[in-house]
ZAGU-945193 format. One line per 10 residues: number of its first residue (from 1); for each residue x, y, z of C-alpha. Coordinates in Angstrom, 2 decimals. Example, Ala and Ser with C-alpha at 12.3 -4.5 7.8 and 13.67 -1.06 7.14 Angstrom:
BEGIN
1 = 12.30 -4.50 7.80; 13.67 -1.06 7.14
END
This chain:
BEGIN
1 = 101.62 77.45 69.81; 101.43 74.01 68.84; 99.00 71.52 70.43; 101.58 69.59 72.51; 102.63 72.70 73.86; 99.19 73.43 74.81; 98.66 70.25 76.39; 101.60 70.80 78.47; 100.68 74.49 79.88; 99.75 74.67 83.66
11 = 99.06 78.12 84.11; 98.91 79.80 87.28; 97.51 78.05 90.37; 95.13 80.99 90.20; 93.73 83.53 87.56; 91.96 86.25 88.34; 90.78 86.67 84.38; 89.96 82.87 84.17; 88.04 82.86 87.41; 85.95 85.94 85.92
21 = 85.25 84.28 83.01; 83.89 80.66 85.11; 82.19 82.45 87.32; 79.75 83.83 84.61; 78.77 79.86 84.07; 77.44 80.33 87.86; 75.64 83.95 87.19; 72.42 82.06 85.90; 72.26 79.95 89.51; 73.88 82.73 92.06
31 = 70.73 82.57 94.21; 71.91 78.31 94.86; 75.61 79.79 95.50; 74.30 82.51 98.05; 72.11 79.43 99.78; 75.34 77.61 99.37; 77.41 79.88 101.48; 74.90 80.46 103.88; 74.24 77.22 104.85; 78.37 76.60 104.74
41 = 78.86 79.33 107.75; 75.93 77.56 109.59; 77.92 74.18 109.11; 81.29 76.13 110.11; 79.86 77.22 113.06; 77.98 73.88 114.56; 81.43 71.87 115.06; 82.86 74.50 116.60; 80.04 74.28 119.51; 80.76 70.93 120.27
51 = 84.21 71.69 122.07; 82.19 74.93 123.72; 79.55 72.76 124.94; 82.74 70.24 126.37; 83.93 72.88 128.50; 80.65 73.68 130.19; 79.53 70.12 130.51; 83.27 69.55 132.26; 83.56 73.35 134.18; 80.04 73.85 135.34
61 = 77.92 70.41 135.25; 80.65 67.48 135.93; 82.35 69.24 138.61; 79.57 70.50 140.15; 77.18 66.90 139.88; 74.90 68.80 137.88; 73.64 65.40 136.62; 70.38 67.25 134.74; 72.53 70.22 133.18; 75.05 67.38 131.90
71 = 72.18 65.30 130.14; 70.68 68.90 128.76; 74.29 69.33 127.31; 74.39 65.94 125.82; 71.06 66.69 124.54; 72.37 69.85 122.64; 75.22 67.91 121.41; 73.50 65.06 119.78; 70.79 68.01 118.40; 73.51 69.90 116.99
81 = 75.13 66.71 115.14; 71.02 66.33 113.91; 70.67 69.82 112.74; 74.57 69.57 111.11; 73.36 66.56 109.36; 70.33 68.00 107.67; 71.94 71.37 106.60; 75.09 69.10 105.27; 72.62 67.09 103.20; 70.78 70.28 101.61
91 = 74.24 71.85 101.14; 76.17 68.94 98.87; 72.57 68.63 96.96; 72.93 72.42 96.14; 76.79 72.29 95.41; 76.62 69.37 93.31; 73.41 71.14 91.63; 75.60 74.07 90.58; 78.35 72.24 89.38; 75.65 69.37 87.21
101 = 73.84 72.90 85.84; 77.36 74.94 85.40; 78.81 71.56 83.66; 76.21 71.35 81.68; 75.81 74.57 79.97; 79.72 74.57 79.65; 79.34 71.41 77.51; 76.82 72.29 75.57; 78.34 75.99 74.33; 81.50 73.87 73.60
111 = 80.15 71.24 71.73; 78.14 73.66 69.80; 81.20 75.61 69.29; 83.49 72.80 68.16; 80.44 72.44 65.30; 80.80 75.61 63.91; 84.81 75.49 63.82; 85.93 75.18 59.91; 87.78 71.74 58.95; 90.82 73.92 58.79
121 = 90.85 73.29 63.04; 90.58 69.61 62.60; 93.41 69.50 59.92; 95.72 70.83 62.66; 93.95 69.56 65.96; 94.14 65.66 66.95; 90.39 64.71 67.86; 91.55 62.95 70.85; 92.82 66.40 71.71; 89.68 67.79 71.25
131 = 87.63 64.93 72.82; 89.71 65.76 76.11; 88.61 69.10 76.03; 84.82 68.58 76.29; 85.47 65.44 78.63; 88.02 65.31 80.94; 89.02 69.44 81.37; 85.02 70.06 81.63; 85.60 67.33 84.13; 88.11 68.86 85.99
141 = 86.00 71.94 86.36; 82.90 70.17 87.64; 85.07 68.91 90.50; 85.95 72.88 91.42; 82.12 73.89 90.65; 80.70 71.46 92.96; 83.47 70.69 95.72; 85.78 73.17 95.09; 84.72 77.36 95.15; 81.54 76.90 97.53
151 = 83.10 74.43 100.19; 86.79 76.84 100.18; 83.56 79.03 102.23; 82.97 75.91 104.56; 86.89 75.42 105.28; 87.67 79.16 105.62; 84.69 79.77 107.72; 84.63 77.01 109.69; 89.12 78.23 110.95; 87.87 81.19 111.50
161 = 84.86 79.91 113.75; 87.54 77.84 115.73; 90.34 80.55 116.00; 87.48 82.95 117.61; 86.32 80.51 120.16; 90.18 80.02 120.90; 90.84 83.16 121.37; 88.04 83.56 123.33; 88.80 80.74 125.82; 92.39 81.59 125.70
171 = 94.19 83.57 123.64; 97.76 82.66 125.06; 96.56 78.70 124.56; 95.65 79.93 121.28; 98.89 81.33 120.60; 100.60 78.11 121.79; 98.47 76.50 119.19; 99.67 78.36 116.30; 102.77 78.03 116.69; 103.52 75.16 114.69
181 = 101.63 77.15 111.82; 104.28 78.72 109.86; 105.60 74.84 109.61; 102.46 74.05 107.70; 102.43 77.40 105.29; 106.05 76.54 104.48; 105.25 72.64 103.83; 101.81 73.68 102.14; 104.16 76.53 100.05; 106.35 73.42 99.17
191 = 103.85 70.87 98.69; 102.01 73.16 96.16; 105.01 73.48 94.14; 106.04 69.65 93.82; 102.51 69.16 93.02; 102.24 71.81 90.16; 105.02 70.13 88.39; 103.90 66.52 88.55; 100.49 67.82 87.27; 101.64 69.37 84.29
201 = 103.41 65.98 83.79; 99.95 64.04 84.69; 97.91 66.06 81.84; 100.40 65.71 79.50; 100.82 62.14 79.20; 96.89 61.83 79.82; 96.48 64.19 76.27; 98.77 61.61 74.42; 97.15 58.05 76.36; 93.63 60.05 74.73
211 = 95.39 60.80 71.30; 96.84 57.62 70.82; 93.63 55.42 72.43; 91.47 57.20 70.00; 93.50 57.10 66.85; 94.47 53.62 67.52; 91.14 52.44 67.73; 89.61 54.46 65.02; 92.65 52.46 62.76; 92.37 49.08 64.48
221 = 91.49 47.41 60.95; 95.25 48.81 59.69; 96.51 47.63 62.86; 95.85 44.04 62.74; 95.43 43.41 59.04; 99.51 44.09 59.23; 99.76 42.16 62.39; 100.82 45.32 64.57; 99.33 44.50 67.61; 102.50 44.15 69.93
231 = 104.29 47.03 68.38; 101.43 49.20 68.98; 101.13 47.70 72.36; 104.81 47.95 73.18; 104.40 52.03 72.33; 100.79 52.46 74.49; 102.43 50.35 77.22; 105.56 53.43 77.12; 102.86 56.06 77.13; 100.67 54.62 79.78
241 = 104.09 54.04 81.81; 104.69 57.49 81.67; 101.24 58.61 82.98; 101.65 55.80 85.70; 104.91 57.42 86.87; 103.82 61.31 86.47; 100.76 59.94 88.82; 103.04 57.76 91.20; 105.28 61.18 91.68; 102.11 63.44 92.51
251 = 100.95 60.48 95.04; 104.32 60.58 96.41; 104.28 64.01 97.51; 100.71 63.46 98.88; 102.06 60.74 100.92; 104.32 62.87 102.51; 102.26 66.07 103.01; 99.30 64.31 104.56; 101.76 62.32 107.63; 103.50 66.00 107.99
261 = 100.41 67.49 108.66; 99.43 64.51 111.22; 102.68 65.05 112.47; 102.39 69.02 113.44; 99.15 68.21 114.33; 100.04 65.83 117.32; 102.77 68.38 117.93; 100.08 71.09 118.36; 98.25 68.40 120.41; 101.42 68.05 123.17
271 = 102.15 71.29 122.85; 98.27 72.27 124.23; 98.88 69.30 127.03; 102.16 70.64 128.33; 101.65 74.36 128.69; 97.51 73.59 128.87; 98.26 71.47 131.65; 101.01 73.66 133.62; 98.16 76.22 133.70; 95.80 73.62 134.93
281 = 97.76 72.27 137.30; 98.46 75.80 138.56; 94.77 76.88 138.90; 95.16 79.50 135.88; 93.34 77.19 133.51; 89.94 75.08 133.68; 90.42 71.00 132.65; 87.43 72.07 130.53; 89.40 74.46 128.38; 92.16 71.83 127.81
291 = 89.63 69.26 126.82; 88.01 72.03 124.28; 91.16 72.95 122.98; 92.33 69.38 122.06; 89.27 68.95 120.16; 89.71 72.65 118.55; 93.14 71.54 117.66; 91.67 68.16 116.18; 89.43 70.44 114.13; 91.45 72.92 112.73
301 = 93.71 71.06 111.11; 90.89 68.89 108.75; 90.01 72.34 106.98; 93.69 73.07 106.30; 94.24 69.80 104.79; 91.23 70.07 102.95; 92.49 73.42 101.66; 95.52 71.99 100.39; 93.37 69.51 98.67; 90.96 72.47 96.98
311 = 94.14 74.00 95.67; 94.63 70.89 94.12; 91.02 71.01 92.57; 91.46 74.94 91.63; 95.38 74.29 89.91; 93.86 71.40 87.72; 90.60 74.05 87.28; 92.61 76.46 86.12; 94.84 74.66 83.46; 91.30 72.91 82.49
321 = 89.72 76.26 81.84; 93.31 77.79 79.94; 92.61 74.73 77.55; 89.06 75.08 77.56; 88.71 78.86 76.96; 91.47 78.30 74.79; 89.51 76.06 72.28; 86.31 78.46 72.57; 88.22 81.67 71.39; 89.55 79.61 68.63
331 = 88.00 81.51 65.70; 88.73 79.45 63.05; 85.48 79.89 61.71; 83.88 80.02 58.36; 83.63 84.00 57.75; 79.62 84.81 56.83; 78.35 88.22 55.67; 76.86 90.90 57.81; 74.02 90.97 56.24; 73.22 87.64 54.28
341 = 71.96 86.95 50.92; 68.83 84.54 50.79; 68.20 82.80 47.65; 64.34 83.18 46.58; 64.33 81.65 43.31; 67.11 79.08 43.48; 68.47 77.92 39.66; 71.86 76.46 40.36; 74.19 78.16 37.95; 77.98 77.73 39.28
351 = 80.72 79.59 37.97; 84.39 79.84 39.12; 86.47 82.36 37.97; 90.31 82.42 38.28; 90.13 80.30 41.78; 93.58 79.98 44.02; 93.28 78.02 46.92; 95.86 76.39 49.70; 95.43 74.61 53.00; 98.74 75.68 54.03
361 = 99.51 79.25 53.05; 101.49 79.52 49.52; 101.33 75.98 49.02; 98.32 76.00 46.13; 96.59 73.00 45.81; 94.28 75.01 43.12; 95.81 77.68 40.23; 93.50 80.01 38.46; 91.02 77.74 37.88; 87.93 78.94 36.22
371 = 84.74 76.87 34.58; 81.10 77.15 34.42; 78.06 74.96 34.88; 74.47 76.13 33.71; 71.37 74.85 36.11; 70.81 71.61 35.57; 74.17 70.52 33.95; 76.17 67.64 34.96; 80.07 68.41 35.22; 82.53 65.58 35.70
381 = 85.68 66.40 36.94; 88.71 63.73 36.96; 92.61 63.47 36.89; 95.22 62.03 39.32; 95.27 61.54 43.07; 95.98 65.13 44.61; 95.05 66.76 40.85; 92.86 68.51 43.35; 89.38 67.13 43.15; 88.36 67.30 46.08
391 = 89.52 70.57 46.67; 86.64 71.88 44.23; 84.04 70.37 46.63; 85.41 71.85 49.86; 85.48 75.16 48.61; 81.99 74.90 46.46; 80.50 74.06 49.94; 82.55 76.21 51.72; 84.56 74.24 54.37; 87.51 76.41 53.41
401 = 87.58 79.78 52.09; 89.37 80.60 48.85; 92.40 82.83 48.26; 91.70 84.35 45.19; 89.37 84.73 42.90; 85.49 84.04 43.52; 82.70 81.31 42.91; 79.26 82.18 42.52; 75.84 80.08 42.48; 73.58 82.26 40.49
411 = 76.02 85.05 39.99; 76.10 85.80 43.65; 79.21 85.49 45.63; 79.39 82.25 47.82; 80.79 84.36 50.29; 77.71 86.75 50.41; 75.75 82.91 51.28; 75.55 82.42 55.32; 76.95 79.05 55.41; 74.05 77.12 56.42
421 = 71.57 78.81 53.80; 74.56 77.70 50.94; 74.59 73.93 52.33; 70.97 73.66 52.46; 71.14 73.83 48.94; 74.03 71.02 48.58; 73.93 67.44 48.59; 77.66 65.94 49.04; 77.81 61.65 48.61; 81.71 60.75 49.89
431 = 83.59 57.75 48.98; 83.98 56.90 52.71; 80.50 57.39 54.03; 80.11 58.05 57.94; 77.17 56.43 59.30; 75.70 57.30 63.06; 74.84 54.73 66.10; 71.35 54.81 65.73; 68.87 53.03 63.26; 68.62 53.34 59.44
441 = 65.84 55.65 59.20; 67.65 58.42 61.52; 70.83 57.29 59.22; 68.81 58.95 56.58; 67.08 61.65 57.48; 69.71 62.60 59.72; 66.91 63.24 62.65; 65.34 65.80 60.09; 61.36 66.22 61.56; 60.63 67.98 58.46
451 = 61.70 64.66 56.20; 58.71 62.17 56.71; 59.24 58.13 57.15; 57.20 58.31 53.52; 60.09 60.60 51.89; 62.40 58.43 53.36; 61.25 54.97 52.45; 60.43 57.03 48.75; 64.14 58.09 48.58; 65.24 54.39 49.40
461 = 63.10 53.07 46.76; 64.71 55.69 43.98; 68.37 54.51 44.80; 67.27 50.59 45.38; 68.50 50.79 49.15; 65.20 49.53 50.06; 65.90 46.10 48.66; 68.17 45.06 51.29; 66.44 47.28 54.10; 63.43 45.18 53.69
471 = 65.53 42.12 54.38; 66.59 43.24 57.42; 64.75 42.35 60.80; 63.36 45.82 61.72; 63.86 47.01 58.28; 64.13 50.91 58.51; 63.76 50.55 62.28; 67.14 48.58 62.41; 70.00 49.15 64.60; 72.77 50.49 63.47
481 = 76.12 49.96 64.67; 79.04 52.72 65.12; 80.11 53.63 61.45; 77.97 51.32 60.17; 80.24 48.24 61.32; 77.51 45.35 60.22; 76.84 46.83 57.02; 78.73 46.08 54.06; 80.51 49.18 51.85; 77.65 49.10 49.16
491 = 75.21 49.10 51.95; 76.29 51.96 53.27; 77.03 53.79 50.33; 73.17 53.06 49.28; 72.06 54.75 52.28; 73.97 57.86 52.06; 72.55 58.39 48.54; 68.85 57.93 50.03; 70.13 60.31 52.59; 71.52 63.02 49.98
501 = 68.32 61.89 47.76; 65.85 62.43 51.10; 67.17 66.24 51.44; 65.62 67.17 47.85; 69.43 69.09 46.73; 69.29 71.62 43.95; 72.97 70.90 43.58; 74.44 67.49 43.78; 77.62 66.19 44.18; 79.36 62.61 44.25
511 = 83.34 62.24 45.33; 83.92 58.94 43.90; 80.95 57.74 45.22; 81.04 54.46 43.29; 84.96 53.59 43.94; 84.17 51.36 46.72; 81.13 48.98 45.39; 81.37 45.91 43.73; 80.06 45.56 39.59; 76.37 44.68 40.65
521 = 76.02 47.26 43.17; 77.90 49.91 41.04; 75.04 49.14 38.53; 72.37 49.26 41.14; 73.97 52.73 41.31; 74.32 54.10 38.46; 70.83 53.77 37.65; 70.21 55.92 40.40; 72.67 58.11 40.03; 70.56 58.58 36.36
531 = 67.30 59.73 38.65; 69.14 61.84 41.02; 70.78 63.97 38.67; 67.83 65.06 36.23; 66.91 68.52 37.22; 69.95 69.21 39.21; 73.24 70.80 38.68; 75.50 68.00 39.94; 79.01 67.63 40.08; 80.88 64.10 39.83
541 = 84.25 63.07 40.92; 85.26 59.78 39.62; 87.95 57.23 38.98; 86.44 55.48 36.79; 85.85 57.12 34.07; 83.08 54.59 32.22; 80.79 55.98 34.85; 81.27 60.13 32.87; 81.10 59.46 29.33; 77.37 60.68 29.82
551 = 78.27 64.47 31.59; 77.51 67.09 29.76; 81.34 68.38 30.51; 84.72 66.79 31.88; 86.80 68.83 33.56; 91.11 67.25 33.14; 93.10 67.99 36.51; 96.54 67.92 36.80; 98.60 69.52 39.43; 95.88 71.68 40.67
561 = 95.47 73.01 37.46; 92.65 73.16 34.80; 94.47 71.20 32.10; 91.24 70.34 29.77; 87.32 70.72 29.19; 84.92 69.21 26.60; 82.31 66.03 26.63; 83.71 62.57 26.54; 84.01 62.13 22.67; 85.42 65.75 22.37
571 = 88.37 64.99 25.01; 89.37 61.52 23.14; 89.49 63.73 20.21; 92.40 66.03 21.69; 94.72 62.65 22.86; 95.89 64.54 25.76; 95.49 63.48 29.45; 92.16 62.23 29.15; 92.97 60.61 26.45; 95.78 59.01 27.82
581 = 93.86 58.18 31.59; 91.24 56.42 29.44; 93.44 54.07 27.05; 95.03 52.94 30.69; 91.62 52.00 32.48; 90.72 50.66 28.79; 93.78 48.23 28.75; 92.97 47.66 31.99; 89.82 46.38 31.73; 90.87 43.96 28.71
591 = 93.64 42.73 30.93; 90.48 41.85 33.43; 88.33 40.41 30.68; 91.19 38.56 29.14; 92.35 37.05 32.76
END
């Protein structure tokens, strides 16, 4: 199914699985949910003494000057409004408890479980698609968690409080009453259905105003370095149109609904004074019963309304949790072993033999490629854009699984490695490094307790990061902004070498790591690229291929395929591809110098 048919589903207004499966999130706080209820049939039950209490201050005290009995009865009615006060205050406190505690264990498996998914789910999932799901469907949920499941007890309980009195009083009244009732279940029947189709329409165009707000921004330096602005606005201004209208359609049938149910309600209300008041008139009826069935009638019709309104919360509730359940079964997870293999005396021998890999199935981005690097060996690999570089790294570290073939570390199996017991061994250093909000140290050590503010000032020294750290106002205490906005590229790529540097890797590897910095930084660099790699098995990708004539191996890409290995004087030897990728950058380089 793809994702903008998911966005669109709406379910069933209620799901007897999906319910099962949310009401486990309440399990750990059913002792608040059985308080909950309790205290919602005590809350039922006090309104529906008020018009009781009418009819015996009217019948018994008014008519008969009981002047005392009528100030008791006022007494109990202000006590009443008291004691419904209090136990309403203690009940929303309790319902909006479950629903913060219910929320917030939701989030947190989620977000947890969005870390574990592979990079094959964000290949195929927008993030603004995914950002919805932990946001506005958990959202959606809290609403039906705190307002919604517990307070359906308070409306339910609180008809069926009033329809018992009614009957009690007078059950041919009563009758009278309801008579304007299948009205409302046909309206409500109606109502529900309008309402199910504009909300489909709302969540749709919500999932593409999140999609297109969050990839918009994230590109914002694209969009006005090529002076895009009003064309960009032009199409957010169609898709925000388009949520404006779904949401003026679901108003609309709210504004109708709402006045109906007004309108059978002042029905019900003459209906009670012209039969009510026949009986009165003809002695069969007290005026006290009239006056506590206009006030019953007044009543009833608030919980039916606000039932109409809960569906509302337990439709969107059940499309939320669809989505939501529908992201946590996704198993597009990293397979690990049964029974894990832990590395005891770590030596950082790699070896690939005959590796296939694809992102998409049958499309091979990688063809029998095979290649070995003894412990402490440096191994450059370069070649053309999509030669399939990068593709080396992700499946070295694991973020996708092979097809064929297998890599070891050590002559074990990667796939024998839990995950996190492989990476802990692996230090990766992109060409677009990702910096957190935060401040420089936690940039480093990543919020690592076990990596001291000694290792990490050590690890900035080694790289010469701490030159310009120093400078700055707090130094390592210094704010950093989202992505590392106020830092410049060779800043940032400093930092995310004392970072890989800070984590002590046995294996090491750079993906163009100096394609982005300017001469003097690049120097700055490779100096400590020099330190870093001594003692470690390290892997660089690069462009440029002055910064490789020092590995002790180049591996030639082309295609995906393994087209040529040997050191750098070896490969200009052969005149193939290297050969040939060199005497370009060479020329080049004297076009540079010559200019």
């Amino acid at each position: 199914m793809s994702v903008q048919k998911e966005d669109e589903i709406i379910g069933k207004a209620y799901d007897s699985k999906l319910m099962k499966r949310l009401l486990t999130y309440i399990k750990p706080y059913r002792k608040y949910v059985f308080l909950a209820i309790f205290m919602n049939i005590v809350v039922a039950a006090l309104p529906s003494l008020r018009p009781v209490l009418t009819k015996i201050a009217v019948d018994d005290k008014i008519t008969n000057h009981d002047y005392n009995g009528l100030l008791l009865i006022i007494v109990a009615l202000f006590g009443i409004l008291i004691f419904q006060s209090i136990v309403q205050y203690f009940l929303t406190y309790f319902t909006e408890l479950i629903g913060q505690k219910t929320i917030y264990d939701l989030r947190t498996q989620l977000f947890a479980h969005v870390q574990k998914l592979s990079l094959k789910y964000f290949d195929k999932v927008p993030i603004g698609r995914t950002v919805t799901r932990v946001t506005n469907d958990v959202d959606a949920l809290n609403e039906m968690f705190s307002s919604g499941i517990v307070e359906i007890f308070s409306d339910l309980f609180m008809i069926i409080w009033i329809l018992v009195f009614m009957f009690w009083m007078s059950w041919s009244l009563a009758l009278i009453t309801l008579a304007v009732f299948p009205i409302l279940i046909f309206a409500t029947f109606l109502f529900r259905r309008k309402v199910r189709e504009t909300y489909r329409d709302v969540r749709k165009h919500l999932a593409r105003l999140n999609s297109y707000m969050q990839e918009h921004i994230t590109g914002m330096n694209v969009v006005q370095i090529f002076a895009k602005e009003k064309d960009e606005l032009k199409r957010f201004s169609s898709i925000n149109k388009d949520h404006k209208d779904a949401n003026i359609r679901s108003i609309f049938y709210y504004a109708v609904f709402y006045p109906f149910v007004e309108l059978l309600n002042s029905i019900a209300i003459g209906l009670i004074i012209w039969y009510g008041g026949g009986e009165v008139i003809q002695k069969h009826l007290s005026i006290g019963v009239l006056f506590a069935f206009i006030q019953f009638v007044e009543m009833f019709w608030r919980p039916v309304r606000d039932l109409s309104e809960k569906y509302n919360i337990l439709q969107g509730a059940m499309a939320a949790s669809e989505r939501i359940f529908k992201l946590l079964d996704d198993n597009t997870f990293i397979e690990n072993p049964a029974k894990p293999i832990s590395l005891k005396n770590f030596k950082g021998e790699i070896e690939f033999k005959n590796v296939w890999f694809a992102y998409n199935p049958g499309e091979y981005v990688l063809k029998n490629i095979s290649f070995k690097l003894k412990p402490g060996e440096t191994v450059a690999i370069v070649g053309a854009t999509g030669a399939g570089k990068t593709s080396i790294i992700n499946i070295l570290t694991r973020f996708y699984d092979i097809e064929k073939g297998s890599i070891t570390i050590d002559g074990i199996d990667i796939k024998n490695f839990h995950e996190k017991e492989l990476r802990k061994y692996i230090a990766v250093v992109l060409q677009d490094v990702f910096l957190f909000s935060g401040d420089v140290k936690t940039n480093i050590n990543l919020g690592n307790e076990n990596i001291s503010e000694e290792k990490i000032i050590e690890a900035a020294k080694i790289v010469g990061a701490d030159k310009f750290i120093n400078q700055l106002p707090n130094k390592y205490n210094e704010e950093v902004k989202e992505k590392g906005a106020t830092l410049s590229v060779g800043q940032r790529q400093l930092i995310s070498f004392a970072r890989a540097l800070s984590y002590n890797p046995q294996i090491l590897i750079l993906d163009e790591a100096t394609s982005s910095v300017d001469t003097e930084t690049e120097k700055l660099i490779q100096n400590a690229i020099e330190k870093l790699l001594k003692g470690r098995t390290s892997i660089v990708i690069a462009h440029r291929l002055s910064t490789i004539q020092n590995a002790d191996k180049i591996l030639v890409m082309h295609k995906g395929e393994l087209k040529e290995v040997g050191n750098h004087q070896e490969l200009l030897a052969k005149k193939g591809i290297y050969y040939r990728l060199y005497q370009l950058q060479y020329k080049d380089q004297e076009k540079i110098k010559t200019n």
